[in-house]
Structures are given as structure tokens and as C-alpha cells.
LOMAR-695989 format. One record per residue (C-alpha): residue number from 0; residue in three letters; x, y, z. Coordinates in steps of 0.25 Angstrom, whole numbers, plus 5000, padded with zeros to 4 digits. Layout:
REM LOMAR-695989
 seq type   px   py   pz
 NUM  ala    X    Y    Z
...
This chain:
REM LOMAR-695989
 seq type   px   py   pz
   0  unk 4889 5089 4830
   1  unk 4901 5093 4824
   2  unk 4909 5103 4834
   3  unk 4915 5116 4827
   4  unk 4930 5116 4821
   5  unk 4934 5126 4826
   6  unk 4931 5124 4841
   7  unk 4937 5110 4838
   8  unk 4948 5114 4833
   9  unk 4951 5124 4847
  10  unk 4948 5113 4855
  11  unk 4960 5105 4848
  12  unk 4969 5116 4849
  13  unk 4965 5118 4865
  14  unk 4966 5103 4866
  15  unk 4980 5104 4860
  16  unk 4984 5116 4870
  17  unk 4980 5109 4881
  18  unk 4968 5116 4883
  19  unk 4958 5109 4887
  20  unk 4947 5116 4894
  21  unk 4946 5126 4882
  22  unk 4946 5112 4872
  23  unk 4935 5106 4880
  24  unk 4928 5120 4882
  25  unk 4928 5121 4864
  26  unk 4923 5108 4864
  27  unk 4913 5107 4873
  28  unk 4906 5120 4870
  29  unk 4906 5117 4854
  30  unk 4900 5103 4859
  31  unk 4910 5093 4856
  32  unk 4903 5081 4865
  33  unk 4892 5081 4855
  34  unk 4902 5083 4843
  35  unk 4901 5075 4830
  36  unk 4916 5073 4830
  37  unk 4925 5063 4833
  38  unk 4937 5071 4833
  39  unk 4930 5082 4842
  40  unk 4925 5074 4855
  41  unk 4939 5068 4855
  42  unk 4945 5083 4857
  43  unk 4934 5084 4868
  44  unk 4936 5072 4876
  45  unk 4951 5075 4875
  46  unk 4946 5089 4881
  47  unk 4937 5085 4891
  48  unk 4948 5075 4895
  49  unk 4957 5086 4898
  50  unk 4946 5095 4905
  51  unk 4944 5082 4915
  52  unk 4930 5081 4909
  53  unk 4931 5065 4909
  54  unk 4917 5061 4905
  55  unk 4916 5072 4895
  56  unk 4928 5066 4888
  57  unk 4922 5051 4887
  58  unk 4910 5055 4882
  59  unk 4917 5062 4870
  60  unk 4926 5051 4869
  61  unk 4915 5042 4868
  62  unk 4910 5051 4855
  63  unk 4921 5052 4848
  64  unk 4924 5037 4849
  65  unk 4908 5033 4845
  66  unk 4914 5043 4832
  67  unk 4927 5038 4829
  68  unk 4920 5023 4829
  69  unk 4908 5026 4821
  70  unk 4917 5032 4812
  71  unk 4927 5022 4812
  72  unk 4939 5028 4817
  73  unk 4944 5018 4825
  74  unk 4956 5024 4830
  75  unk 4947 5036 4835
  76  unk 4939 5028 4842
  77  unk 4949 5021 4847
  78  unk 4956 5033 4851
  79  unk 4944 5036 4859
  80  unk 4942 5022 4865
  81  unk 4954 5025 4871
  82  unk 4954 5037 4878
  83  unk 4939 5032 4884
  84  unk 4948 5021 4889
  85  unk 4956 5031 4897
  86  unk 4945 5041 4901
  87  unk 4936 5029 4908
  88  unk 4949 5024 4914
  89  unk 4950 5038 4918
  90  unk 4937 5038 4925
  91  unk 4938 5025 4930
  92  unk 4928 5016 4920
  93  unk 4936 5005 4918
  94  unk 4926 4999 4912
  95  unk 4922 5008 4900
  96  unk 4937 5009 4900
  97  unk 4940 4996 4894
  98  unk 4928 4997 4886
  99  unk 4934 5008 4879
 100  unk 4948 5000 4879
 101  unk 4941 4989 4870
 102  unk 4937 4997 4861
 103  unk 4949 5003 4855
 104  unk 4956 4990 4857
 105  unk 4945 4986 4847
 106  unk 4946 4998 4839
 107  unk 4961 4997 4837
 108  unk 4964 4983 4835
 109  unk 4964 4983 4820
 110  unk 4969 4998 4816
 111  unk 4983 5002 4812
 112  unk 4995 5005 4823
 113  unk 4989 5020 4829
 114  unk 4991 5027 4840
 115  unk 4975 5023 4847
 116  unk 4982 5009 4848
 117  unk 4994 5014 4854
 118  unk 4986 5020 4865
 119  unk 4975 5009 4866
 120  unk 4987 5000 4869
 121  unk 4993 5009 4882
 122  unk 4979 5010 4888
 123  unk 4980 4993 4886
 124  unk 4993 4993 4892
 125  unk 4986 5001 4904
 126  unk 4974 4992 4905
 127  unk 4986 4980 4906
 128  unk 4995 4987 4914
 129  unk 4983 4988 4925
 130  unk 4980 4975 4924
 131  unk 4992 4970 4927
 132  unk 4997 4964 4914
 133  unk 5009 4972 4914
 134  unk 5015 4963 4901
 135  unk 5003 4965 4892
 136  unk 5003 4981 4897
 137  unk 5019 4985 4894
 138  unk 5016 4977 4879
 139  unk 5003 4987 4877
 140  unk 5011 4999 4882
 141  unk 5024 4994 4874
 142  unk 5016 4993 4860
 143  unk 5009 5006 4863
 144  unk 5024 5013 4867
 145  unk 5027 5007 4851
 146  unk 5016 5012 4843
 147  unk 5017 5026 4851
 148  unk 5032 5027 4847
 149  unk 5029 5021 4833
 150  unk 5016 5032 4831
 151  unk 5026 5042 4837
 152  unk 5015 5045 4847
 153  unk 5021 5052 4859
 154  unk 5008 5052 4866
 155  unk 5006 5037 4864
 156  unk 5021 5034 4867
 157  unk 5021 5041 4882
 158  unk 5007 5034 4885
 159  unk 5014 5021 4883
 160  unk 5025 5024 4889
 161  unk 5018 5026 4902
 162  unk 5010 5015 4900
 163  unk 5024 5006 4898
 164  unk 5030 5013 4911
 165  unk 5018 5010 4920
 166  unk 5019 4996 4915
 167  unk 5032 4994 4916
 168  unk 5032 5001 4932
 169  unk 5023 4990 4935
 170  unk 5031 4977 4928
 171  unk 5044 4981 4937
 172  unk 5050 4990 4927
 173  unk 5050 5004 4933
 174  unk 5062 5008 4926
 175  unk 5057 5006 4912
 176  unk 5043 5010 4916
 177  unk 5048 5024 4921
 178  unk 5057 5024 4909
 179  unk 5045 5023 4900
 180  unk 5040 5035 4909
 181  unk 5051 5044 4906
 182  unk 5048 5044 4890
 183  unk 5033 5046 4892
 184  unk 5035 5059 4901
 185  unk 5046 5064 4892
 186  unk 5038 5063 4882
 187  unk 5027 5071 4890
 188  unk 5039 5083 4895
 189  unk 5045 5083 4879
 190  unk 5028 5088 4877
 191  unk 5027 5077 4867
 192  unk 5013 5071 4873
 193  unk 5000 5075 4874
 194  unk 4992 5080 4887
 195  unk 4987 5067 4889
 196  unk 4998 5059 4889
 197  unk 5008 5068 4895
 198  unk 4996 5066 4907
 199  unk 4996 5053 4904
 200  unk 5011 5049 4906
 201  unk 5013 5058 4919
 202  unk 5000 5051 4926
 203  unk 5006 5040 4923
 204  unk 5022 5040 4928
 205  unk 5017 5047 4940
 206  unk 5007 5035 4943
 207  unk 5021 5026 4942
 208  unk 5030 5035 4950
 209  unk 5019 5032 4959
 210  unk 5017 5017 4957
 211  unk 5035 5018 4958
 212  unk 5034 5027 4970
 213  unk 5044 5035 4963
 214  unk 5041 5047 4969
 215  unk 5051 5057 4963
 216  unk 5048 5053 4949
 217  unk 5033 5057 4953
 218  unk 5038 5069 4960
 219  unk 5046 5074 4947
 220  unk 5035 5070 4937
 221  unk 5021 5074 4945
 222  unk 5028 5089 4944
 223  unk 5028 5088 4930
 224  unk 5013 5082 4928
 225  unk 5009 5094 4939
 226  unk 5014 5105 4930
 227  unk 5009 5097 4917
 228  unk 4996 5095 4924
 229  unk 4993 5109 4928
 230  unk 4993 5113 4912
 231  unk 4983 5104 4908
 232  unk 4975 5110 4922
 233  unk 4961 5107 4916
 234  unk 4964 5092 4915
 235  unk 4963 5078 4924
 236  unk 4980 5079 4924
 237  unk 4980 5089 4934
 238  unk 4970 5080 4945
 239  unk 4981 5068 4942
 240  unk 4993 5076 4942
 241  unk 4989 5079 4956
 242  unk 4986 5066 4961
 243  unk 5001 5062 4959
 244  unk 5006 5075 4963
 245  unk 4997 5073 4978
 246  unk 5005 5061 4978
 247  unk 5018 5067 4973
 248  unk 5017 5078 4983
 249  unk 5012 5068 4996
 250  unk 5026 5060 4994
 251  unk 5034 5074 4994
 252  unk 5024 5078 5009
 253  unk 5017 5088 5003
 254  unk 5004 5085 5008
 255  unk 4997 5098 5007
 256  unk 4999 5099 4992
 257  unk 5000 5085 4989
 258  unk 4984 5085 4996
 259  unk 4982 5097 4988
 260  unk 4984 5092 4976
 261  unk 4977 5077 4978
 262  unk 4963 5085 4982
 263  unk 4965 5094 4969
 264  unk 4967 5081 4960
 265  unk 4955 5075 4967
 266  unk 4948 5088 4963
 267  unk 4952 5087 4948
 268  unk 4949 5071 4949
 269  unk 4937 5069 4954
 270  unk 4928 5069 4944
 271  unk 4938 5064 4933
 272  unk 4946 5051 4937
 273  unk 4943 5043 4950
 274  unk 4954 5036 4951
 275  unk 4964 5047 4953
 276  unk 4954 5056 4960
 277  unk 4955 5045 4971
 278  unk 4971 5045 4970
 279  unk 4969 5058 4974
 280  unk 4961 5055 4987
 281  unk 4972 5046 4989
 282  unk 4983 5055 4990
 283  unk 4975 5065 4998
 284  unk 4973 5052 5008
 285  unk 4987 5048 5008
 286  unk 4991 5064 5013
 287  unk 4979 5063 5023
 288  unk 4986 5051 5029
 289  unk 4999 5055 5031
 290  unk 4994 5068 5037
 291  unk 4988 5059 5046
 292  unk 4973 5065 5044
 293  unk 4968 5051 5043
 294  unk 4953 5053 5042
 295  unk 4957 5061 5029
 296  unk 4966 5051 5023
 297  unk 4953 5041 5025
 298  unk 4944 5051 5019
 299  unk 4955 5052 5006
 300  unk 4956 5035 5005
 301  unk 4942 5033 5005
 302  unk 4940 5042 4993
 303  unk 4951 5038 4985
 304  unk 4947 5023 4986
 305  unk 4932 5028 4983
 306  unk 4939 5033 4971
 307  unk 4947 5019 4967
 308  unk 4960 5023 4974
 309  unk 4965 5013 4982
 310  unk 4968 5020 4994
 311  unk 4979 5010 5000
 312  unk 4989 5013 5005
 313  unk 4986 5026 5009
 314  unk 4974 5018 5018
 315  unk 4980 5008 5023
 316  unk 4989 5018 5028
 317  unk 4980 5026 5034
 318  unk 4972 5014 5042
 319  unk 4985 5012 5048
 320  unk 4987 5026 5053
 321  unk 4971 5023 5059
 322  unk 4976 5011 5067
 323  unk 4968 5002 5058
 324  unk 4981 4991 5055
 325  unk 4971 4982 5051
 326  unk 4963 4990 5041
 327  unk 4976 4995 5035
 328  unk 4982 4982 5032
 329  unk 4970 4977 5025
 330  unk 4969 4988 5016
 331  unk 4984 4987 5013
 332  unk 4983 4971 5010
 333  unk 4972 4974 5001
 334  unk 4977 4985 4994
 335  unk 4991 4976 4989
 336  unk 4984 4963 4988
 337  unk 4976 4972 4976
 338  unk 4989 4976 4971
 339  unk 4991 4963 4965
 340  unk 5001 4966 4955
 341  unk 5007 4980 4954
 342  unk 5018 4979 4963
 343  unk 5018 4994 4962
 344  unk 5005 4997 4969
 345  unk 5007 4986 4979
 346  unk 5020 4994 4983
 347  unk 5013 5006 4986
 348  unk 5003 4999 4997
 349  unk 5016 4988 5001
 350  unk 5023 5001 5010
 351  unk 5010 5002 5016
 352  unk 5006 4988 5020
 353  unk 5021 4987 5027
 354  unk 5018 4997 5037
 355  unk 5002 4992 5039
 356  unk 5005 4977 5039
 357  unk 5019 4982 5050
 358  unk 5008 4989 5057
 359  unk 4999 4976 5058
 360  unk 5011 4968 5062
 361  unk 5010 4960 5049
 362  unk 5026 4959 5047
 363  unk 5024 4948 5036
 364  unk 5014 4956 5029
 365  unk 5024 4967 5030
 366  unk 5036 4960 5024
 367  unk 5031 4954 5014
 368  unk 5026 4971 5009
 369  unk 5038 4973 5012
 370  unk 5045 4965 5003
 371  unk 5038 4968 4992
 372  unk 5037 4984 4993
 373  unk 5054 4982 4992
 374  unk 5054 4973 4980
 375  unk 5044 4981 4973
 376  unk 5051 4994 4977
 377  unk 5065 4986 4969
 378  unk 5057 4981 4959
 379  unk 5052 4994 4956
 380  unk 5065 5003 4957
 381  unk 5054 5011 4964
 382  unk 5063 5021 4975
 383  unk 5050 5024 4982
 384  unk 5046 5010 4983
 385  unk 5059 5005 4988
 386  unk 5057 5016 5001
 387  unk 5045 5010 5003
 388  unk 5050 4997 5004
 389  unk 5061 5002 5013
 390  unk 5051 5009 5023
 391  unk 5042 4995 5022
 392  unk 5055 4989 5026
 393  unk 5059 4997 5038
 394  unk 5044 4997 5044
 395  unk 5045 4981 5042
 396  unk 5059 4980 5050
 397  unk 5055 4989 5060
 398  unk 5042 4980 5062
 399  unk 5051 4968 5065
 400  unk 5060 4976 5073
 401  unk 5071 4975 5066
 402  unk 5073 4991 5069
 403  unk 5089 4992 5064
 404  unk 5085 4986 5048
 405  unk 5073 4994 5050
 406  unk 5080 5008 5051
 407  unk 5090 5004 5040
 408  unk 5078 5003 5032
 409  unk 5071 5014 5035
 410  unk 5082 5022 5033
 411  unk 5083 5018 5020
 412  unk 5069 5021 5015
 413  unk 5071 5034 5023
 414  unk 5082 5038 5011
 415  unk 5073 5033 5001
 416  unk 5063 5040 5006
 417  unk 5068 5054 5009
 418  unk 5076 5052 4995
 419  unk 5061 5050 4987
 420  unk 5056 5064 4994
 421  unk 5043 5057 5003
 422  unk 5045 5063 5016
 423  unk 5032 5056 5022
 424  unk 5038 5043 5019
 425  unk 5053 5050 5024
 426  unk 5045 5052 5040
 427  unk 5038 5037 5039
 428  unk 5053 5031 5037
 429  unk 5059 5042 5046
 430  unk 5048 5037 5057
 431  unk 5049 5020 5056
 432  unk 5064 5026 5056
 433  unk 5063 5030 5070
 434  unk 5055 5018 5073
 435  unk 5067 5010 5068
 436  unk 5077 5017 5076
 437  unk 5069 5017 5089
 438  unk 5069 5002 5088
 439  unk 5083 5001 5085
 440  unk 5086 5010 5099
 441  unk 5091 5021 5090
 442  unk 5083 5034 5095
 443  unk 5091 5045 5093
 444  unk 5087 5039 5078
 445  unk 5074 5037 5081
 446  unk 5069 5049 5086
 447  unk 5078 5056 5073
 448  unk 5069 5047 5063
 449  unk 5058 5051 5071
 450  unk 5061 5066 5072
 451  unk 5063 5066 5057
 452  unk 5049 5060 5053
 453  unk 5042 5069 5062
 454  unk 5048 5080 5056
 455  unk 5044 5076 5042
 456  unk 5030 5070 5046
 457  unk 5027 5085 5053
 458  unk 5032 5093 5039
 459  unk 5023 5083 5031
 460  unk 5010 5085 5039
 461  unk 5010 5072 5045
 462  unk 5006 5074 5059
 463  unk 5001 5061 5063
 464  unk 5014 5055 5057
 465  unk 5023 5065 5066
 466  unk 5015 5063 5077
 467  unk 5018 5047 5078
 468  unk 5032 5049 5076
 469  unk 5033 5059 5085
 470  unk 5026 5049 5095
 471  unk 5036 5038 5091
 472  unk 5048 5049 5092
 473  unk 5043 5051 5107
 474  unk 5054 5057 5116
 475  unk 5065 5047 5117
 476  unk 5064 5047 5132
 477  unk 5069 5036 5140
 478  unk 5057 5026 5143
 479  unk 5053 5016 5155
 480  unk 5057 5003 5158
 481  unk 5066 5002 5146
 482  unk 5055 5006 5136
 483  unk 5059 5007 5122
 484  unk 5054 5019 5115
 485  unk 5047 5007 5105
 486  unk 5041 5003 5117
 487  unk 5037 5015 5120
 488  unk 5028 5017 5106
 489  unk 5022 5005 5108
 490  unk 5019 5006 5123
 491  unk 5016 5022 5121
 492  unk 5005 5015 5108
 493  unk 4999 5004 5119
 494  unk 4996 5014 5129
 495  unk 4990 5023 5119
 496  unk 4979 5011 5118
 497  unk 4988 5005 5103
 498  unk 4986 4991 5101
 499  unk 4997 4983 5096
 500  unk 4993 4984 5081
 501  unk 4991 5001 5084
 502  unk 5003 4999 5090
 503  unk 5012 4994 5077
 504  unk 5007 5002 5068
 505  unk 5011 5016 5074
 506  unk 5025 5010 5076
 507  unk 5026 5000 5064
 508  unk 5027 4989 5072
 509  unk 5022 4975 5070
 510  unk 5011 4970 5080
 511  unk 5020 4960 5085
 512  unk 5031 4969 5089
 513  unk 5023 4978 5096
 514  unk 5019 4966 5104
 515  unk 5034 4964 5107
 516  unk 5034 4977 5110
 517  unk 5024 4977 5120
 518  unk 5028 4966 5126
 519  unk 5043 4973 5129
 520  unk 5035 4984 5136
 521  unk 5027 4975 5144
 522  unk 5040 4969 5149
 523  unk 5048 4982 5152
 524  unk 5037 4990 5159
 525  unk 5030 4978 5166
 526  unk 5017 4977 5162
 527  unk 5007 4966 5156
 528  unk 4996 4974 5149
 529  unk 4994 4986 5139
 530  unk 4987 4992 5149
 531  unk 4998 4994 5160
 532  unk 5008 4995 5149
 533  unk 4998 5009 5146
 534  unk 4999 5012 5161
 535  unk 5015 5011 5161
 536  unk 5014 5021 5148
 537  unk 5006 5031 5154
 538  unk 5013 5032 5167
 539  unk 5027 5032 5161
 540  unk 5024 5042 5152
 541  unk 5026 5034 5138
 542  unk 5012 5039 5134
 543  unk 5004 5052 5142
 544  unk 4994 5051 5152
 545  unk 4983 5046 5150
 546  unk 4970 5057 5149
């Protein structure tokens, strides 16, 4: 069946406006799937891509390629092949995939230099780059940047580009990799690229803002990809361009929106791309946790990893504020021994498996996390990364009581903090601050660290937060038997039926000095047993009474 001209022909010039519901509409009404034509199914998987109507796409593709091939047009075919490469990555079919891949490999061996090839040999550099053969994925994405300079192909010459900055993030060259980054994009605001890879190129510097926890360059850029997204509002653009703002908008404490925004990409997802959907539910898990609803941050964790998003460190996390110390360090160990070679991702769970493994009194486990979330964060120019390492570094000083390096630390990743805009991340430092200064015998410092985190955990939402440090804060009252106000937590923690473990991770202590601690408060209050140690607690008013 051959589909009318004329309906063809204002199908392309809606496809060139950007208009694709009316495109698909032409084209589905004059029966485009069943269409004779080459030419035509690939204007309608190009339409039904844009309209989200994934599987709708494939099958056209599918078509078209059977056409181009039986009619020798390898170039087509191979165009197609392609582009089924990325729609089953898209919908997570890694299998067919690859199939898809092989196929134009095979069709384009012998042809002439062509732009097919140039975008056959980014999707290779991908397929390296994930596999962790970061030599063989920068030649791909180098050769490919050539031919789309040599073709003067702008769309070809930005996909490569991002291709060669991912790669290069991950090789230990962030500067050259955002460098590569910067041409893509300006290519994008001069409006030299298509749709696609304007889309293309934005998903894909955010995902390495990410990745560098450079959070002002995502800031700056996810406004750009909002406004972008919300002209092509028909499309997949807008469910991604939301899951990076959720996560954009989390790190600035705007929870309400930031949560607003993850459920509405999940929405637009669902049905189209799995992977992203769940990136979603993992965002709406991180705000669920640090507002401290805890079963609802579960709920959100489970799905996403339903939806083959690993859900660490945001669980791990949230095992620790459950008590279960235990159940969170496994789950962090797991999730960086899996991280075997991108020392990016391990990064992102290192911060986390400092204050865990603290928590659990593993100081070794703790150091050595330590010590590689710093050199990473050098290594990797990465501002976010370094603060990270900073905090890491404090919670581990303060564990080994080494409370005056600890506090010049913290104050330290305090600056970096406030100067990055993270205000969650600002009241942690602020409230391991206060710990810090209570140990060193400064209170007057302490109870202003304290004071300061309250103040930004209660703006944020984070009650359960607030509510701890507010309990940490306590009254600065003189205390018995020469109690000092560390002692206090702990004993206060004891009598409210705490364990040792319970104990170190509310106060980010190791296991062995609560111990100490306990010991000194045995000694000074004259007592043997936890029990009687409860007893002197009720009755001199370090906890209330008993009901």
C-alpha cells in the first residue's frame, strides 16, 4: 500500500515544525504502519518516537529496514539498524539490541565514508565505554567526531562529542571531557542540531554533572533542558528532563517540588523506558528519607530496584536510620564491590559506607573509603566529591576522637558545602560540627553548630533530623558526678534501652568508643550494670520518668 503524497508530504513538514502528535496523527490515519514505503515508516517511527509510542516506532523501523535490505539500500538498512539499536536499549532489550548492532556493523563494512558509519561507531564507543574498555571507546567516539567534522554533519559531530566527554569523565579527564561538553551544547543553543540530538546531548552532560557531583553545572544546564523540554511536551524529553530536575531541585531542599516532579516523570515513564522510570522512584525515595517518613522511602526503594535501579545508597541509608547497622553495611559492601571499575559510581556509595561502616565501629573499613573518596574527588577536579570527602573525613576523626582535627575538617566541608548551594548536606556537617565541638569542651560552639542545623533541618522538612539534633543540643545544664554532655547522649541512649551498636550510630561513634564511653560513666556515677546506670538516669533527670 502506498500512503498518499500529500498526507506524506504534511507529515514531514509537521515533523520539521516539531509537531509531532499531528505527524503521527497524518500518518497513522492514512495507514502508514501498512505502507509500501520505505521512506514513509521511517517518517512514522520518527513520529511515533516523539509521541512516546515506543513499540509502535520498532515495528515501523523493523518495516522499513525489511525494505531498504530487500531493495539493497544498505545504508538505509543500516540507518535503521541503528536506531533499533537504540529503541531496544531504550526499552531495556539488550539482547535484540546488540542484535540490531551486528547487523549494521555488517551492513556498513564495505560501503563508502557516510554518515550511517559515523553514528554506527558512537553507539560502539557506548557499548565499549559500558564495558569498561575506555581505550577502545575514546578511538570509536574519536573517528566518529572526524568523519562528523569531515561530512560537516553537526548532528553527528555533538553526538560524538558526548560520547568522547563521557568517556573521557570516566578515564580521569573531567576537564577535557566537559571541554568536549561545551562544544556539543553550544552547538545545541546556536539551534544547529536536530531535536534528537539536542535531547540527546543535554541527557547526557547532566548524567555527568551527576556522575562529577558537579552540582552548579546541572543546576545551570537542567534549566535549560526544562524550558527545551516543555516545547517538544508530547515527547519522552520531558519524563527525563524531570528526573534530573527531581534531583537538581532535592540538592537545592525543595522537596515538595523536587517530589512533584519525580512522580510526574514516573507518570510519563512508566510505560516507555524502565530504567529511568525507576530513577524516578528513586529520587521520590531519597526525599522520603530525609523527611524522615521511613516506610515511604522503603516503599520508593523497592520499586526502583524492581525497575533495575540500584537503589544504594539511598538504602543503605535508610537501614541505618531503621537501626538495622548490620543490613546497611552489607548492602553498601555489595553495592561498591559491584562497582568494580568506575571510580565515579563507587564515589557516590564511598560517602555512605563512611558513615555506615563508623556506625558499626569498622574504623578500618571506614579509612580505607575514606581515602579513596578523597583521591577520587582530586583526581576528578570534582568540588562536590572533594566535600564529600571532607565530611568522610571529619565523621572518621571524630570516631577516633580526635575531636580538634575533626572540627577543622568539618569546617572545611561546611564552606564547600554552603558554597555548592546543598543546604541538607550544609545541617549534616553543621550537626557532626556540634558533635565535634562538644567533644573538644567547646559548647558555646556546639550548641551554635547545633542551633544552626536545627534551623535548616526545620525550613527543609526534615523533622526526624531536627528532632535528634535537637536532642543532642539538650539544655547545656550542669550535669552529676562530673558527667560530660557526651556522656550524657550515651547514657541518656542506654537508658532509653540502645545497645552499644544503637548507640554509635545516633552519635557516629565507633562501638569501641561507646564502650569507653560507658566505661567513664560507670566509673563516675558508681555503678556496675546498665541497669543501675538506667536507674541513676531516671532519677537525676538525664532522661524523664519512666511511664
Amino acid at each position: 500500500m502506498k500512503t498518499a503524497e500529500p498526507v506524506v508530504e504534511r507529515a514531514r513538514a509537521a515533523l520539521a515544525d516539531c509537531d509531532w502528535v499531528t505527524a503521527y496523527a497524518l500518518l497513522t490515519e492514512a495507514g502508514a504502519a501498512e505502507s509500501a514505503d520505505a521512506d514513509t515508516l521511517e517518517l512514522l517511527a520518527e513520529a511515533a518516537w516523539w509521541v512516546s509510542r515506543i513499540d509502535d516506532c520498532i515495528a515501523a523501523r523493523e518495516r522499513a529496514y525489511a525494505l531498504y535490505d530487500d531493495a539493497s539500500d544498505r545504508r538505509g538498512a543500516a540507518r535503521q539498524a541503528v536506531r533499533l539499536f537504540e529503541n531496544h536499549n531504550f526499552k531495556a532489550r539488550p539482547a535484540a539490541a546488540g542484535g540490531w548492532l551486528g547487523r549494521a556493523r555488517r551492513l556498513l563494512a564495505s560501503e563508502p565514508e557516510c554518515v550511517e558509519q559515523g553514528y554506527l561507531l558512537v553507539r560502539e564507543a557506548e557499548a565499549a565505554h559500558g564495558q569498561g574498555d575506555l581505550d577502545r571507546a575514546l578511538e570509536m567516539a574519536d573517528r566518529a567526531l572526524e568523519l562528523g567534522r569531515r561530512l560537516h554533519d553537526h548532528d553527528l559531530e555533538a553526538d560524538a562529542l558526548q560520547a568522547r566527554g563521557r568517556v573521557l569523565i570516566d578515564a580521569g579527564r573531567p576537564a577535557d571531557g566537559l571541554a568536549a561538553f561545551d562544544e556539543a551544547m553550544l552547538l545545541a543553543t546556536e539551534s544547529r542540531l536536530g531535536p534528537l540530538e539536542t535531547g540527546r546531548v543535554y541527557c547526557s552532560l547532566i548524567g555527568a554533572c551527576d556522575e562529577l557531583s558537579d552540582y552548579r553545572r546541572a543546576a545551570e544546564w537542567t534549566e535549560f533542558g526544562a524550558r527545551w523540554a516543555e516545547g517538544h511536551p508530547a515527547t519522552v524529553f520531558p519524563g527525563l528532563c524531570r528526573v534530573h530536575r527531581a534531583e537538581v531541585l532535592e540538592r537545592r531542599g525543595e522537596w515538595a517540588e523536587a517530589e512533584e516532579e519525580a512522580r510526574r516523570a514516573f507518570t510519563e515513564l512508566c510505560d516507555v523506558n524502565v530504567f529511568n522510570s525507576g530513577a524516578a522512584h528513586y529520587a521520590i525515595g531519597e526525599i522520603r528519607r530525609r523527611l524522615g517518613d521511613l516506610d515511604g522511602a522503603d516503599e520508593a526503594f523497592r520499586r526502583a530496584d524492581e525497575l533495575g535501579r540500584q537503589p544504594q545508597p539511598g538504602l543503605a541509608l535508610l537501614r541505618l536510620a531503621q537501626g538495622r547497622v548490620d543490613a546497611a553495611a552489607a548492602g553498601i559492601a555489595r553495592a561498591v564491590s559491584e562497582e568494580s571499575w568506575n571510580r565515579l559510581s563507587r564515589a557516590k556509595l564511598l560517602s555512605a559506607q563512611v558513615e555506615i561502616a563508623v556506625a558499626a565501629g569498622d574504623l578500618d573499613r571506614a579509612r580505607a573509603a575514606v581515602e579513596e573518596l578523597e583521591a577520587t574527588g582530586d583526581e576528578f577536579e570534582s568540588p562536590g566529591l572533594r566535600a564529600a570527602g571532607l565530611l568522610a573525613r571529619g565523621r572518621l576523626e571524630l570516631a577516633g576522637a580526635d575531636s580538634d582535627r575533626a572540627s577543622a575538617t568539618l569546617r572545611k566541608a561546611l564552606q564547600q558545602w554552603q558554597t555548592l548551594g546543598v543546604p541538607y548536606e550544609v545541617a549534616a556537617t553543621r550537626a557532626l560540627l556540634g558533635h565535634a565541638c562538644r567533644a573538644a569542651g567547646d559548647e558555646d560552639g556546639a550548641a551554635s553548630s547545633f542551633d544552626a542545623a536545627i534551623t535548616i533541618f526545620e525550613r527543609l522538612g526534615a523533622a526526624h533530623d531536627a528532632d535528634r539534633v535537637r536532642e543532642a543540643r539538650g539544655g547545656g545544664r550542669a550535669l552529676p558526678q562530673g558527667l560530660t554532655e557526651r556522656e550524657a547522649e550515651v547514657l541518656r541512649l542506654v537508658a532509653s534501652g540502645c545497645t552499644n551498636k544503637e548507640v554509635a550510630a545516633q552519635l557516629f561513634l565507633s562501638e569501641k568508643t561507646v564502650a569507653r564511653h560507658l566505661s567513664n560513666i560507670f566509673a563516675k556515677i558508681g555503678v556496675s550494670s546498665r541497669s543501675a546506670a538506667t536507674a541513676f538516669a531516671f532519677e537525676h533527670g538525664i532522661v524523664g520518668a519512666p511511664r
